[in-house]
MARKOLTOR-675236 format. One record per residue: residue in one letter; x, z, y of N, C-alpha, C in turn. Coordinates in steps of 0.2 Angstrom, whole numbers, padded with zeros to 4 digits, always signed. Layout:
AXZYXZYXZY ...
***
This chain:
X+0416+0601+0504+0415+0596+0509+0408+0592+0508 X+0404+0593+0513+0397+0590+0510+0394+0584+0512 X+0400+0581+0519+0398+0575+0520+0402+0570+0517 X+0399+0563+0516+0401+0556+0514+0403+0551+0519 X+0407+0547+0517+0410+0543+0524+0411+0536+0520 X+0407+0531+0523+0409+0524+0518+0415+0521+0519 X+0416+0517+0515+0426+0516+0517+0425+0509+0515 X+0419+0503+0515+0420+0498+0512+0424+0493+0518 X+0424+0497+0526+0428+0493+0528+0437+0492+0529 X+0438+0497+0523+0445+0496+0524+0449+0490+0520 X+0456+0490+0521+0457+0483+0517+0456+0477+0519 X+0454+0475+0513+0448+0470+0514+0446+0469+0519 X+0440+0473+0517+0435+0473+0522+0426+0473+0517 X+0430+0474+0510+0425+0475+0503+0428+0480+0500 X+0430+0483+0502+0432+0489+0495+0428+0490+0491 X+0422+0490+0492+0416+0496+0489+0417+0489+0481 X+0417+0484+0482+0417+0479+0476+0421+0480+0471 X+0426+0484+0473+0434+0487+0468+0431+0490+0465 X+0425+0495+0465+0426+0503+0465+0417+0502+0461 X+0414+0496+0460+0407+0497+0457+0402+0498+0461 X+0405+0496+0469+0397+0494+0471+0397+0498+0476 X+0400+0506+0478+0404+0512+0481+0409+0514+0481 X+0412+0515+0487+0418+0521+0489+0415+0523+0495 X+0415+0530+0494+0413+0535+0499+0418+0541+0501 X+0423+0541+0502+0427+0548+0507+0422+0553+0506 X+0426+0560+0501+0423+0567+0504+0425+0568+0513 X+0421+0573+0517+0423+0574+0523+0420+0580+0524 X+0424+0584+0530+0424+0591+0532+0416+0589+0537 X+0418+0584+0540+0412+0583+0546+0409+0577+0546 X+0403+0575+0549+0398+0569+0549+0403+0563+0555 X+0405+0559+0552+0408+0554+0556+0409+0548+0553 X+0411+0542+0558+0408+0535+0555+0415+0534+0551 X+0417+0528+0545+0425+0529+0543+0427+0525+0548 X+0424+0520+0553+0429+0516+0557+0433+0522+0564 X+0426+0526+0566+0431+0531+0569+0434+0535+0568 X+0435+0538+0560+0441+0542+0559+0446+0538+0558 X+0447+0533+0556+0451+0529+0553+0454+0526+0561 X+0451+0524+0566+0456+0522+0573+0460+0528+0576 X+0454+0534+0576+0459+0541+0577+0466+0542+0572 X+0464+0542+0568+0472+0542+0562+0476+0538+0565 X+0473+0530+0566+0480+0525+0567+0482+0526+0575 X+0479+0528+0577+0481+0530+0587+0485+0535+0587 X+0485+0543+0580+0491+0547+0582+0496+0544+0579 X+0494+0541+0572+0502+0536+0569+0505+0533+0575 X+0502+0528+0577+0505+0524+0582+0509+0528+0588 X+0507+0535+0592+0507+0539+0596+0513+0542+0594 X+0516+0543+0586+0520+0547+0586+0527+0544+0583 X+0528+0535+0580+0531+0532+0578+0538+0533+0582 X+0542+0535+0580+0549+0535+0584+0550+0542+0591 X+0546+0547+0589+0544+0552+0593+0545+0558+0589 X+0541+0557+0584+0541+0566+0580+0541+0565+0571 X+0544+0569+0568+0543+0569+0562+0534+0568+0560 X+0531+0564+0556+0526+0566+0554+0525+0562+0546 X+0525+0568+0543+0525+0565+0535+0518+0563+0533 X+0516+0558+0531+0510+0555+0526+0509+0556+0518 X+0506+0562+0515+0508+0561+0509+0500+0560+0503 X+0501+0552+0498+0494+0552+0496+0495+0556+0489 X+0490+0559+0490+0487+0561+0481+0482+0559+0477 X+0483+0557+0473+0475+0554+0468+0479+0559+0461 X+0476+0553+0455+0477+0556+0448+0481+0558+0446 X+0487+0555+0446+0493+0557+0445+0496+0565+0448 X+0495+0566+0453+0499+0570+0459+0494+0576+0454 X+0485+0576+0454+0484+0581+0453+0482+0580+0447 X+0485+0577+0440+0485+0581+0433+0492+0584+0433 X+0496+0581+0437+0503+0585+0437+0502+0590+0438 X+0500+0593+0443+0498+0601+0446+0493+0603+0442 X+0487+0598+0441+0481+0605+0438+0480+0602+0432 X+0485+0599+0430+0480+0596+0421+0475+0591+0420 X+0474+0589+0416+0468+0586+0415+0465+0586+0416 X+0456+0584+0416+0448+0589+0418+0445+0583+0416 X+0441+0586+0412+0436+0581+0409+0431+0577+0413 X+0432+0569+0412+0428+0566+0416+0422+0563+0412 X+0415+0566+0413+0412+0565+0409+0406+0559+0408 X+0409+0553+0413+0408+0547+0416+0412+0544+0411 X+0417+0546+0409+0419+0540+0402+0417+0537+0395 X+0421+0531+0393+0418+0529+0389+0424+0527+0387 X+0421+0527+0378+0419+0533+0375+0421+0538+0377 X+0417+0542+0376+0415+0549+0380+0421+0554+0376 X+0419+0552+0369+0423+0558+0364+0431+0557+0365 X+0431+0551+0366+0439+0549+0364+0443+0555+0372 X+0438+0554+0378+0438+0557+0382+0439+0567+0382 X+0434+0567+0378+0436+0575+0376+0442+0577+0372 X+0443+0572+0367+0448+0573+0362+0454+0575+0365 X+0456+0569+0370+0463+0570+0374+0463+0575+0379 X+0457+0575+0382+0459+0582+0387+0460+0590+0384 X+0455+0592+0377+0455+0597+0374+0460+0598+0372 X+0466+0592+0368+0473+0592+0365+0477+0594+0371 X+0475+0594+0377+0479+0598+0382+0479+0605+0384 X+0471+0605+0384+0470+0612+0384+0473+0617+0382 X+0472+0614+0374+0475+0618+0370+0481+0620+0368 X+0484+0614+0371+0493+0613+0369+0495+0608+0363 X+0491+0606+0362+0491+0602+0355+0494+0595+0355 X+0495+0593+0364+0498+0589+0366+0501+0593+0372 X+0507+0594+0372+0512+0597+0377+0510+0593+0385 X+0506+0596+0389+0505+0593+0394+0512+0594+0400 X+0516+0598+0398+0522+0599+0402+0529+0592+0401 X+0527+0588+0396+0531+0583+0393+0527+0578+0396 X+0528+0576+0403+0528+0571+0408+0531+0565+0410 X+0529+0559+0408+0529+0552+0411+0523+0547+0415 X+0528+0546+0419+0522+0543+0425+0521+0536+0425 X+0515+0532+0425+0517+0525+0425+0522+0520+0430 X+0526+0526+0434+0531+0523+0439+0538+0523+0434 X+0537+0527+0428+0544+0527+0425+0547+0532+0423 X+0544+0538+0431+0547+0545+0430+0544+0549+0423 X+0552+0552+0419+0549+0555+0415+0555+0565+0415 X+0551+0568+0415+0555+0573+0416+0553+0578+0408 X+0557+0582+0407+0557+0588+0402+0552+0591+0404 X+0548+0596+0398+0546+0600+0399+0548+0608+0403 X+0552+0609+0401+0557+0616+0405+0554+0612+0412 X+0558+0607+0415+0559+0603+0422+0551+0605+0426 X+0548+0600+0421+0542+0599+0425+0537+0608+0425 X+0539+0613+0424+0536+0620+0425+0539+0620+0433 X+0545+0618+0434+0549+0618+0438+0547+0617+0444 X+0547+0609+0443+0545+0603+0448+0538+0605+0449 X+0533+0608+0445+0527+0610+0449+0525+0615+0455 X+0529+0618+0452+0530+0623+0456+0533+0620+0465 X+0541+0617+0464+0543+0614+0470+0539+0608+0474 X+0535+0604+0472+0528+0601+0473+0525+0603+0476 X+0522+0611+0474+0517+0614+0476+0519+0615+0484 X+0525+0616+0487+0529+0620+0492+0531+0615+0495 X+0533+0607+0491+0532+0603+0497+0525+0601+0500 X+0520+0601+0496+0515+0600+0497+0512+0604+0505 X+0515+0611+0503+0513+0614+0507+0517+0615+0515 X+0522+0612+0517+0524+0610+0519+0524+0602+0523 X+0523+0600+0521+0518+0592+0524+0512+0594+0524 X+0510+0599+0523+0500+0599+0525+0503+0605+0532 X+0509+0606+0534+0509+0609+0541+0509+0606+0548 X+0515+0600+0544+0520+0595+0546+0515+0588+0551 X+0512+0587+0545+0507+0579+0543+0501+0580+0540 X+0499+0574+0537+0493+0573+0534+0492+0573+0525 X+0488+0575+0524+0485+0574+0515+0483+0569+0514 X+0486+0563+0512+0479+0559+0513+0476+0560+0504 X+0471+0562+0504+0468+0565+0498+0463+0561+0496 X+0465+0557+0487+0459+0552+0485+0453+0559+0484 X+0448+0560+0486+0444+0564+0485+0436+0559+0487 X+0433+0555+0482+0428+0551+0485+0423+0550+0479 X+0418+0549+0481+0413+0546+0475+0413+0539+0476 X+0414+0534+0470+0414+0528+0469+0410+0526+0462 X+0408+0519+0464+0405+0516+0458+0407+0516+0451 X+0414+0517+0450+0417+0516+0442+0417+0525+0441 X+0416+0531+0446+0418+0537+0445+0425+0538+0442 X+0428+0533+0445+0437+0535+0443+0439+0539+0446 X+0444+0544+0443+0444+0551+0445+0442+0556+0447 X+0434+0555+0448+0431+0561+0449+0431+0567+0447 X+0432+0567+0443+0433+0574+0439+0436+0578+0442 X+0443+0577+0448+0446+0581+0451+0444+0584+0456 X+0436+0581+0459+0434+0581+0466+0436+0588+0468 X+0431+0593+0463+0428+0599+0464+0433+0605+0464 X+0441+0602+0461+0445+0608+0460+0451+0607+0465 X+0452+0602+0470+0456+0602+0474+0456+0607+0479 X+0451+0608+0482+0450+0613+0489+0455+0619+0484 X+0450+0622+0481+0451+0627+0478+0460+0628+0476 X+0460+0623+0475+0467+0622+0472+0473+0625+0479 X+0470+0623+0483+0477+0621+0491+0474+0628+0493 X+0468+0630+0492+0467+0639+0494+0472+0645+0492 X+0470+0641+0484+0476+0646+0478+0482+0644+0480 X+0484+0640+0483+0493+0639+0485+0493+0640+0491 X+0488+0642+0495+0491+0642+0504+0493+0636+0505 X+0490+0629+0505+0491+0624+0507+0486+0622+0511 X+0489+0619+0517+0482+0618+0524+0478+0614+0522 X+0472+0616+0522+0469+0608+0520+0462+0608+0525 X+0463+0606+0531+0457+0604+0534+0454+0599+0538 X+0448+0599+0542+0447+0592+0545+0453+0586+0549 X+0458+0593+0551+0461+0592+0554+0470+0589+0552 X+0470+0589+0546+0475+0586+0541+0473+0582+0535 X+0468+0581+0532+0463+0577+0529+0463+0571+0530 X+0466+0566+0528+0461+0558+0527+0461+0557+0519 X+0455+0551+0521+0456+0549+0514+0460+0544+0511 X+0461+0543+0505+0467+0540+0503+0469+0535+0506 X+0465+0529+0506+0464+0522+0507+0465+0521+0515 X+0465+0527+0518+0469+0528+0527+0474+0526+0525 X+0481+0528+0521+0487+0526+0522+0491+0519+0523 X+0487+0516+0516+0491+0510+0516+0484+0506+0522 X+0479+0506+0523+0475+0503+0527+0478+0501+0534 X+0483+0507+0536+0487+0506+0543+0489+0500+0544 X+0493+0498+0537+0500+0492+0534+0495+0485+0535 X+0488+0488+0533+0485+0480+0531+0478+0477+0536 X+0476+0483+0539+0466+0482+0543+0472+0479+0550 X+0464+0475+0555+0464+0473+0558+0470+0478+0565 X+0477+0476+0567+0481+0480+0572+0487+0481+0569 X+0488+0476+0563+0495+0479+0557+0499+0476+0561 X+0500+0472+0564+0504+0470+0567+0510+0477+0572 X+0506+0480+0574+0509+0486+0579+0514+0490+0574 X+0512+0489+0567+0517+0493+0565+0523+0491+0560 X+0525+0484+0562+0530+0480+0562+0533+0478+0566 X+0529+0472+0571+0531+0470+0576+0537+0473+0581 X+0543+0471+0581+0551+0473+0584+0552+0480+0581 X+0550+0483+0576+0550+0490+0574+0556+0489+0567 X+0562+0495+0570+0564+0496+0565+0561+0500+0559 X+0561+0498+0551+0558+0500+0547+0563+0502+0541 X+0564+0510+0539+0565+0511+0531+0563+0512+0526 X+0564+0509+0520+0560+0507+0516+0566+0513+0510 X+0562+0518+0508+0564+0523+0502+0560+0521+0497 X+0565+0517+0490+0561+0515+0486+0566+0517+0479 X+0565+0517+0473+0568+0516+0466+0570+0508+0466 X+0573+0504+0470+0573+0497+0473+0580+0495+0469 X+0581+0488+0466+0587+0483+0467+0588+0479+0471 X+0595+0475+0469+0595+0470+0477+0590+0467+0478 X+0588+0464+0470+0582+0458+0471+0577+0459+0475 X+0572+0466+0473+0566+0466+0479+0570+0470+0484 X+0575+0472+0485+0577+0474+0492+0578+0467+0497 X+0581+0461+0493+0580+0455+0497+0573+0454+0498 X+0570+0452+0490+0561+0453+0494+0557+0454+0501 X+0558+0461+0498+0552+0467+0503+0556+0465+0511 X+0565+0465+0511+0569+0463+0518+0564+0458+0522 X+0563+0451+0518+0561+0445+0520+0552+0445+0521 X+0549+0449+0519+0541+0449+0518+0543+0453+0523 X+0545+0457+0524+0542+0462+0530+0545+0458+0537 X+0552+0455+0536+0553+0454+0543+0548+0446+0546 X+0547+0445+0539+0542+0440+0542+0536+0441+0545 X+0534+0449+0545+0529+0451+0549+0528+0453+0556 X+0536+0452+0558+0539+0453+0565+0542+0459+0566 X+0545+0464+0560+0548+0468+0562+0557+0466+0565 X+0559+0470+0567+0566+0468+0571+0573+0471+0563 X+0570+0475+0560+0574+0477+0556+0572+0480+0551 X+0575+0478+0543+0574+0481+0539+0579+0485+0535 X+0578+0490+0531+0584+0496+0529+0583+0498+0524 X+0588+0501+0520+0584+0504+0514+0589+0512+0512 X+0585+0517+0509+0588+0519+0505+0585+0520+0499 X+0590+0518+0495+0587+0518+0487+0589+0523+0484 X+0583+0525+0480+0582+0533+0476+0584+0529+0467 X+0581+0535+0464+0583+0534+0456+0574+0532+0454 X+0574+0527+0450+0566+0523+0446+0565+0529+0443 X+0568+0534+0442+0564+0537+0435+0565+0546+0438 X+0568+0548+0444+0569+0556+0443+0569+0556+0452 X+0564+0551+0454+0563+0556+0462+0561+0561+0463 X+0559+0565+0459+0556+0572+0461+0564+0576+0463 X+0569+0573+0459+0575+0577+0460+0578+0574+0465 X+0579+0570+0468+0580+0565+0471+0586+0569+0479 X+0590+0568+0479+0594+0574+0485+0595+0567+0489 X+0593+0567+0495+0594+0559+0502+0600+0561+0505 X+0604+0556+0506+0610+0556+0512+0610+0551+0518 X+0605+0557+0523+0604+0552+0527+0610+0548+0531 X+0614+0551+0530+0621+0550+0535+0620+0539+0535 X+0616+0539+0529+0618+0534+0529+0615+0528+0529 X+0609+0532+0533+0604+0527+0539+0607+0526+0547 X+0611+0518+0548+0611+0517+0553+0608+0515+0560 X+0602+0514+0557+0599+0513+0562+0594+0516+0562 X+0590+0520+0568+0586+0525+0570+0580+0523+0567 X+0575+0523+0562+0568+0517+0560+0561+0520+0565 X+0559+0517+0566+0553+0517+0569+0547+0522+0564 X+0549+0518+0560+0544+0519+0555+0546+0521+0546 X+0546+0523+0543+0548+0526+0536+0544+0524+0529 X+0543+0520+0524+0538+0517+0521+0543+0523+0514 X+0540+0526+0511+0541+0529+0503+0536+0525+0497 X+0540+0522+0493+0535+0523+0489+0540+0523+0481 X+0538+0531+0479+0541+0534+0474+0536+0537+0468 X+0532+0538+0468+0527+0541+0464+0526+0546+0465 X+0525+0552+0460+0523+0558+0463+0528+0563+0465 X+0535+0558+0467+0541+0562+0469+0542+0561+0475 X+0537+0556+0481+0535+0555+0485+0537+0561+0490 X+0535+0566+0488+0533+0573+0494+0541+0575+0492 X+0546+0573+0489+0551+0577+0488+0553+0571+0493 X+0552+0569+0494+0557+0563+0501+0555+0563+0505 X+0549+0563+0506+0547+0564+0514+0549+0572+0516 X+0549+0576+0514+0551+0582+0517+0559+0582+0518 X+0563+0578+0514+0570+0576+0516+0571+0572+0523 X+0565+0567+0524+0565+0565+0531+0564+0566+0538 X+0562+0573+0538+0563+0578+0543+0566+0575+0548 X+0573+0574+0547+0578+0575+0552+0579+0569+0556 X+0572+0562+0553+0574+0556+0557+0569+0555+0565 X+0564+0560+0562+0560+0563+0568+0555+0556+0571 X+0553+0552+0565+0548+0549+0564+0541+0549+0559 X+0537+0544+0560+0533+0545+0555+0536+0542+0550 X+0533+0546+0543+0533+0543+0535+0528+0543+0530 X+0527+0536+0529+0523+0535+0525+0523+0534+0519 X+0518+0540+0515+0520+0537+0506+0514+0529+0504 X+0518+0524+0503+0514+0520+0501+0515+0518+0496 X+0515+0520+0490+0514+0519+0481+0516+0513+0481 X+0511+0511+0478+0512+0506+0473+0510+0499+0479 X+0509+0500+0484+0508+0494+0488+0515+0490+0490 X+0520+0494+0488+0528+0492+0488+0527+0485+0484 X+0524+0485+0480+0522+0477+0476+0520+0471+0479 X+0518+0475+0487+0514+0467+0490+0522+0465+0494 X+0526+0469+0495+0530+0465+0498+0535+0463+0494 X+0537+0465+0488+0539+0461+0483+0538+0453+0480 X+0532+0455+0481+0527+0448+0478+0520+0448+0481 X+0521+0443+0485+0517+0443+0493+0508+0440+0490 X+0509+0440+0485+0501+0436+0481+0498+0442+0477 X+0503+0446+0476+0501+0451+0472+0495+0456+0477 X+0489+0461+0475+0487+0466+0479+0487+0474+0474 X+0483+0477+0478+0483+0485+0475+0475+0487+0474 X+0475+0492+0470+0468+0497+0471+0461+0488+0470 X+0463+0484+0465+0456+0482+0463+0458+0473+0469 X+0463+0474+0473+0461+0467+0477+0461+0472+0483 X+0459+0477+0485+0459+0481+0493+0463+0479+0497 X+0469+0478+0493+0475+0479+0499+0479+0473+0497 X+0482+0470+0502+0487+0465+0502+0491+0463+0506 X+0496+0459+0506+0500+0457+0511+0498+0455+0517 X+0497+0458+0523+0492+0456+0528+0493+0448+0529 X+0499+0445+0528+0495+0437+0530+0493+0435+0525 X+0491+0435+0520+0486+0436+0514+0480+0437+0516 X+0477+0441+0521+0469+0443+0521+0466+0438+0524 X+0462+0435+0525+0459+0429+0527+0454+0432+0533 X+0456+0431+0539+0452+0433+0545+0446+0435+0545 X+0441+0432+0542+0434+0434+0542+0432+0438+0537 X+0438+0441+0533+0436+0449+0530+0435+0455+0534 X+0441+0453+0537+0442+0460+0543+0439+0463+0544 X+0438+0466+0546+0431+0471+0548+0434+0477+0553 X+0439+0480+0555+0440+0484+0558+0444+0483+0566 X+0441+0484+0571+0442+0484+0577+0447+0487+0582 X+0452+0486+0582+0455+0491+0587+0452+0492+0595 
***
């Protein structure tokens, strides 16, 4: 991908301040980010309560799961940087013995497993929905490293990956928070698929319906083993508008169980915190509880 796409008006309405001054979206084609970014929210909107369409993000986690490590040569200390990626390399550090910072910790037997199964939902939601793939040059060079081997990656597994399934990460939760978030609350009923207890299930219940939604629902998964995670949807009673995931990298093993509610589904990570605790934000201050964002950051237009 040879063009750059600035993204500092998402969120916020600063991103690029999170990120050391830049974030920039890899892109298939030369385009502004506010208008790929209205196109994205125009088919979300178009399809909420009408068609299955899964959202699934990937950054560092999703792809050291899959591809390892990869030496990011922007760090500091540099050495200490080679030392832990080489120990994987080599096996010296069992890179199949996985824990994520959501909790999930699997075997190594499992996770040869679960990579495998990953890859096929992956590919599967790149039929279905959207990639939203952190793929971008930023001022800290956080996770660069994997820019160069992702395409490559989704070739070698027959995974679709193009202009036309492609956004960038920070599209996902930007829907929930830039200027029009209102539309995807307001009288909407909402499921919320989380590793959740009653307490932030009362939470996130109260945060979101104070956003104007008409309903809030849950099904709770396991903190520590979404990727295995089997859903009963029998036991969604009420049809949702809209589907919020956020499981970690066991995400794509849920949205493709949501199939059958013939909505969209959105993995939103770790943003699941702003409804929990409505002061809290994500990704450096980007993202927030949208009555939290102070109107003259806004920047995006409907």
């Amino acid at each position: 991908m040879k063009y750059r796409v600035d993204l500092n008006f998402i969120g916020v309405g600063n991103s690029a301040i999170a990120y050391g001054g830049k974030l920039e979206a890899w892109s298939f084609i030369n385009v502004e980010g506010e208008e790929w970014f209205s196109d994205f929210r125009q088919h979300i909107l178009s399809s909420m309560g009408k068609k299955y369409l899964p959202v699934y993000r990937m950054a560092d986690g999703e792809y050291r799961f899959l591809m390892g490590r990869k030496y990011n040569l922007h760090k500091k200390p540099l050495w200490k940087e080679i030392l832990a990626v080489t120990a994987e390399k080599l096996r010296i550090k069992n890179p199949d013995k996985w824990k994520t910072s959501w909790g999930e910790e699997y075997k190594p037997k499992e996770t040869r497993q679960l990579r495998k199964k990953l890859s096929e939902q992956i590919r599967e939601i790149s039929e279905e929905g959207f990639l939203s793939c952190y793929i971008n040059d930023n001022g800290l060079n956080a996770f660069i490293e994997f820019n160069k081997h992702i395409e490559s990656y989704f070739i070698f597994n027959k995974i679709k990956f193009t202009k036309d399934n492609y956004i960038p990460f920070h599209f996902t939760v930007g829907l929930l928070t830039n200027d029009g978030w209102e539309e995807f609350y307001l009288n909407r009923n909402l499921l919320v698929v989380s590793g959740t207890n009653d307490l932030k299930e009362q939470l996130i219940k109260t945060n979101i319906l104070n956003l104007g939604a008409k309903s809030v629902n849950f099904l709770r998964i396991s903190e520590t083993e979404s990727m295995k995670e089997q859903l009963d949807l029998t036991t969604v009673n009420i049809r949702p508008d809209l589907c919020l995931v956020a499981a970690g990298i066991g995400s794509a093993n849920i949205l493709t169980q949501l199939a059958p509610l013939n909505t969209v589904a959105l993995d939103i990570g770790g943003y699941i915190n702003c409804f929990i605790d409505i002061k809290s934000s994500q990704h450096g201050g980007v993202f927030k509880y949208p009555l939290n964002i102070k109107s003259e950051t806004r920047i995006f237009k409907n």
